[in-house]
ZAVEX-689047 format. One line per 3 residues: number of its first residue (from 1); their letters; for each residue x, y, z of N, C-alpha, C. Coordinates in pm, 1 decimal, decimal comma, m for minus. Atoms other than C-alpha are relative to their C-alpha. Layout:
BEGIN
NUM = A = X:Y:Z:X:Y:Z:X:Y:Z  ... $
***
This chain:
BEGIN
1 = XXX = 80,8:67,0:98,6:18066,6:10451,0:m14868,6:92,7:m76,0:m95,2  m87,2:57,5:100,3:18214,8:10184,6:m15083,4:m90,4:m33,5:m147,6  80,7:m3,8:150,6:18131,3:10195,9:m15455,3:75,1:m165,4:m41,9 $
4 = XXX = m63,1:58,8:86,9:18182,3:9899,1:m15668,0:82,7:2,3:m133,6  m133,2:m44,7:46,8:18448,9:9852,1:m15881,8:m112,9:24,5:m208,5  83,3:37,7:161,6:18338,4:9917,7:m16275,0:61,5:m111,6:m88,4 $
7 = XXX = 36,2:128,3:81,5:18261,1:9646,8:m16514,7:138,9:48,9:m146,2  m133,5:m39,1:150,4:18584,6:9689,0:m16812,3:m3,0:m142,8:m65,9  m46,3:87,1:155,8:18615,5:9486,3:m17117,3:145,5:m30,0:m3,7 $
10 = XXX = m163,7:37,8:m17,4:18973,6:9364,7:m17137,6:m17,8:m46,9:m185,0  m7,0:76,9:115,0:19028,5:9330,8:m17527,3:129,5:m36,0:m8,4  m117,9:42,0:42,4:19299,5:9140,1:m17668,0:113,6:37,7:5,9 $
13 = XXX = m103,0:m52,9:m13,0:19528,2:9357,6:m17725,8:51,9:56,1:127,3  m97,4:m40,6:m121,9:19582,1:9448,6:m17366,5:50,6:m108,6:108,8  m41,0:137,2:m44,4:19597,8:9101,3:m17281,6:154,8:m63,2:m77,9 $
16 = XXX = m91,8:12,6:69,7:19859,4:9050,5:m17522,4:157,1:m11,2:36,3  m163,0:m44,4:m39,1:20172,1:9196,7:m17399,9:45,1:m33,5:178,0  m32,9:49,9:m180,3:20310,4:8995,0:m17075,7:m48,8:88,0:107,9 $
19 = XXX = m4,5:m53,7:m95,5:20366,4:9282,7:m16889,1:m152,2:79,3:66,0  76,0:m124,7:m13,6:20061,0:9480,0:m16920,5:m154,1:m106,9:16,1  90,9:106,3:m35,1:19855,0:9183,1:m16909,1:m17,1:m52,0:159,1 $
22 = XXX = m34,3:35,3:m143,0:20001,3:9105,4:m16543,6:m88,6:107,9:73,5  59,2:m95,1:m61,6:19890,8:9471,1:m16465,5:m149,9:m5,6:17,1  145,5:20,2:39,0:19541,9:9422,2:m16593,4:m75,8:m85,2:73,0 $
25 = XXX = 11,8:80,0:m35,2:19481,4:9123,1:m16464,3:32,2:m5,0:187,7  17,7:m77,4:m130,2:19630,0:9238,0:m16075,8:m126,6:73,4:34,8  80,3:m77,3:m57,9:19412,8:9515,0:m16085,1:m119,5:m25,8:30,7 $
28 = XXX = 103,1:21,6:m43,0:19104,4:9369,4:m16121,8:5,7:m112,8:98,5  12,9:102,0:m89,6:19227,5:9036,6:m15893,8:m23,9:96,8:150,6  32,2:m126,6:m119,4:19242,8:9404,6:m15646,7:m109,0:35,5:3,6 $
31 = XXX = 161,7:m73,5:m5,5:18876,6:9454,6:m15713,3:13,0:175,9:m20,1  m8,6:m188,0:49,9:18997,6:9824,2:m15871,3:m87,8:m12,8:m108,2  87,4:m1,9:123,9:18806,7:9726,5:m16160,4:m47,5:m150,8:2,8 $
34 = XXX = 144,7:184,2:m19,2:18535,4:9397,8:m16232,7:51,9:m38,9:m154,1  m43,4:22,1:116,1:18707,8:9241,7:m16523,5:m86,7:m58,9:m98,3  110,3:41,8:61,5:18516,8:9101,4:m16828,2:91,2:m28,8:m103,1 $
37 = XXX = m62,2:86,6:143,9:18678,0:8881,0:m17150,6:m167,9:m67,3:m17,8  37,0:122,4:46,8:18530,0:8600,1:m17383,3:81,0:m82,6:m34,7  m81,4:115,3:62,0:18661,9:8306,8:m17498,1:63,6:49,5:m111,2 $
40 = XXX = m34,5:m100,9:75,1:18693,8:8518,1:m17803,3:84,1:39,1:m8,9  m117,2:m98,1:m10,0:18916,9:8728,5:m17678,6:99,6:m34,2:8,9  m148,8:84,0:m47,9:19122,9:8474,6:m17528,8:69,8:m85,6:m119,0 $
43 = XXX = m47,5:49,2:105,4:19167,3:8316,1:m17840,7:104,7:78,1:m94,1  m64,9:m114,2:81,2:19259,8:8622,3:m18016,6:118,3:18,7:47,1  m181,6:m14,3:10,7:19567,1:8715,1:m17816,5:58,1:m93,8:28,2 $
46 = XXX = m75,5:80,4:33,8:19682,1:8384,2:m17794,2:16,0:m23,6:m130,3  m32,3:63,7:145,1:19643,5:8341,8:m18161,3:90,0:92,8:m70,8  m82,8:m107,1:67,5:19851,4:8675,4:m18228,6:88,1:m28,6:67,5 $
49 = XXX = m152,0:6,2:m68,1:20139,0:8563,8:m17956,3:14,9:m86,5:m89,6  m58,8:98,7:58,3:20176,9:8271,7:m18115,3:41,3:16,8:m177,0  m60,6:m65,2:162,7:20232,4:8407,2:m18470,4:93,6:116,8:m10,9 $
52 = XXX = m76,5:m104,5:m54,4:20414,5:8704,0:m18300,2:190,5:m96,1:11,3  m142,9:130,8:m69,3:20667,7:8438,1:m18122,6:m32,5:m138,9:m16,9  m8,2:126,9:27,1:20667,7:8142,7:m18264,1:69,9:m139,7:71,8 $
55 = XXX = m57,7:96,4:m75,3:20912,8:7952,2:m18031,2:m101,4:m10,6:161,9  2,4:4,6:m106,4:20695,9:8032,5:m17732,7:m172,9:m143,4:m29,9  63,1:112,5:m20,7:20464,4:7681,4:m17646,9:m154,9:80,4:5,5 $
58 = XXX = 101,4:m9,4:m18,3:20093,5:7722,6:m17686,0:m42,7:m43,6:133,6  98,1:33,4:m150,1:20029,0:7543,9:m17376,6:17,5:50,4:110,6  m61,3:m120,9:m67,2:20219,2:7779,1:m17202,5:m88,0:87,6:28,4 $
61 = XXX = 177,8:m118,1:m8,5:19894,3:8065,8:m17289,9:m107,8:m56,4:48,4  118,7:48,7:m52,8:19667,0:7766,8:m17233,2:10,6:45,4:172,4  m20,7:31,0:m153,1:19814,5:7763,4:m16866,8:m56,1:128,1:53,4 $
64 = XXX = 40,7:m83,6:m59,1:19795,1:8129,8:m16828,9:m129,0:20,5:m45,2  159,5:m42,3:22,6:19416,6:8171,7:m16995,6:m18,9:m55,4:128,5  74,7:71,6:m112,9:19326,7:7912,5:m16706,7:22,1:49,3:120,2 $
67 = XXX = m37,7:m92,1:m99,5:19523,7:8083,1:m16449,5:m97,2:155,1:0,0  62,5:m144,5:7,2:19347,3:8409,1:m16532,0:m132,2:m12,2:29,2  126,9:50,2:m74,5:18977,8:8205,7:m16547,0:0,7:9,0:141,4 $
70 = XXX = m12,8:22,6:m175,7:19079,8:8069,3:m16199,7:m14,3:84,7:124,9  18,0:m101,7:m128,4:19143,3:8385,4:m16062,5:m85,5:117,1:1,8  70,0:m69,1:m9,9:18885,8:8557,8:m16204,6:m144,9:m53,2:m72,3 $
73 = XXX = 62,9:69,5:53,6:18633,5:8339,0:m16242,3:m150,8:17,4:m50,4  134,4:m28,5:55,2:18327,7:8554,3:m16315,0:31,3:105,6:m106,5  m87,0:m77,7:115,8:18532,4:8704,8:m16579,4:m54,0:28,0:m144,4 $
76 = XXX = 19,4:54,9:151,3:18442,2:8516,4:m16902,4:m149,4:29,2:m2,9  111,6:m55,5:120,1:18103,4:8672,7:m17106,3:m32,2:m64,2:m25,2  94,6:114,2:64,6:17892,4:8417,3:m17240,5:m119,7:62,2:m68,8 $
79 = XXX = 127,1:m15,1:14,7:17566,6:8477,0:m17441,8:2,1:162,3:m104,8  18,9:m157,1:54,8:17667,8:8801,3:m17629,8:m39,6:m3,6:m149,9  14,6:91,1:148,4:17634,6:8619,1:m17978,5:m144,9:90,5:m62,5 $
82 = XXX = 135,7:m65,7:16,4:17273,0:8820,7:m17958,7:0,6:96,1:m41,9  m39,0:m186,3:44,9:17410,9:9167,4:m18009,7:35,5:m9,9:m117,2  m90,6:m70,6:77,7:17624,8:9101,0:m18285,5:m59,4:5,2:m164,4 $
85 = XXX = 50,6:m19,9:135,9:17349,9:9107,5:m18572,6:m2,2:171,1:3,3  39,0:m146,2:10,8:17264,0:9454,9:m18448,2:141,7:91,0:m19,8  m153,7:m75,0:20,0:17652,4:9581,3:m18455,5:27,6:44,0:m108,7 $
88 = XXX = m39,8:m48,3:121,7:17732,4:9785,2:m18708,2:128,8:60,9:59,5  m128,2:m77,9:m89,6:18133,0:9917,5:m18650,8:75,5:16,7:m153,2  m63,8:30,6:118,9:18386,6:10008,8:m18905,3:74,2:m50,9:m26,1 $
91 = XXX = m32,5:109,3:m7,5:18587,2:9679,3:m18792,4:m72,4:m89,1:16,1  112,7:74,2:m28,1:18342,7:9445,3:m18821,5:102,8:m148,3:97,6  m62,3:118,7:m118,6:18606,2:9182,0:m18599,5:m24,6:105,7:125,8 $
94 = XXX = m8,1:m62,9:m134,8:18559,6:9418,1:m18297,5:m142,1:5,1:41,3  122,6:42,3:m66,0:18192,0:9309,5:m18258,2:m37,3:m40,5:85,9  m14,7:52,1:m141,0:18208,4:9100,2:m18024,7:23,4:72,6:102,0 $
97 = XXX = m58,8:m83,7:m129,9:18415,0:9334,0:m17786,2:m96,9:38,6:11,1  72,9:m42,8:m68,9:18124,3:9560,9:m17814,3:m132,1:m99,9:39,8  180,0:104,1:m22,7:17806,6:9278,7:m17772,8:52,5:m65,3:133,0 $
100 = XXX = 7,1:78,8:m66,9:18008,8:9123,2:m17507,2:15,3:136,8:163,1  8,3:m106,8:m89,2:18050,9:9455,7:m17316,0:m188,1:31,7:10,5  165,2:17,1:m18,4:17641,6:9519,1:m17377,8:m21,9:m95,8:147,1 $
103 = XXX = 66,5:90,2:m83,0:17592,3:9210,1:m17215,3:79,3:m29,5:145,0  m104,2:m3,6:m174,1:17852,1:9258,0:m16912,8:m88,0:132,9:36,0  39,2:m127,1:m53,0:17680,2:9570,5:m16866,1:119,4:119,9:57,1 $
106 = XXX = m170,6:m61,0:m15,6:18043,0:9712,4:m16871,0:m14,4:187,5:m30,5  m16,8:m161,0:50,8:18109,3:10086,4:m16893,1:109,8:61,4:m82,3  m139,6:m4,4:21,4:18467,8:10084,8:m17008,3:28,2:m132,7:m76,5 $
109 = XXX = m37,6:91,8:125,3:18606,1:9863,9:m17304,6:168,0:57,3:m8,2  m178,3:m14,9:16,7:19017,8:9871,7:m17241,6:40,4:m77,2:m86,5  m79,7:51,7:117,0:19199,5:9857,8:m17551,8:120,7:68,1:m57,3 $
***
């Protein structure tokens, strides 16, 4: 019997760090897990590398966000904008993660 893989949230911060981003990003191109971002998200850890490391080229992250779309192209969340009146959290920036997991129907939120 083959199960499908579960639905995970990928927040920022595990997108963040080269290496662990590569991993993340493998595993689900392995169908071990069904990956799930937003634009959101992708913004976020490019907007913390780039204030992190300042010499490294923005278009550099553009390349890999698109690379990452490309290869996982039912990836990106859309439409979660609906949840996030009802969110109450005690980071109110980590809304999104959960409204866009709601609406992935995700089980798992890796952070």
């Amino acid at each position: 019997m083959v199960l499908d893989p579960s639905i995970v949230i990928y927040d920022a911060c595990v997108l963040y760090p080269f290496h662990l981003r590569n991993i993340v990003v493998q595993i689900a191109v392995d169908r071990l897990v069904d990956a799930r971002w937003t634009d959101e998200i992708h913004d976020e850890w490019i907007r913390n590398l780039v204030a992190r490391v300042p010499g490294i080229p923005i278009e550099r992250l553009q390349i890999t966000r698109k690379l990452m779309d490309d290869a996982l192209p039912d990836a990106t969340v859309a439409g979660y904008q609906a949840h996030l009146e009802a969110m109450t959290l005690p980071d109110p920036d980590d809304r999104h993660i959960v409204a866009a997991a709601i609406t992935a129907g995700a089980s798992v939120i890796l952070t």
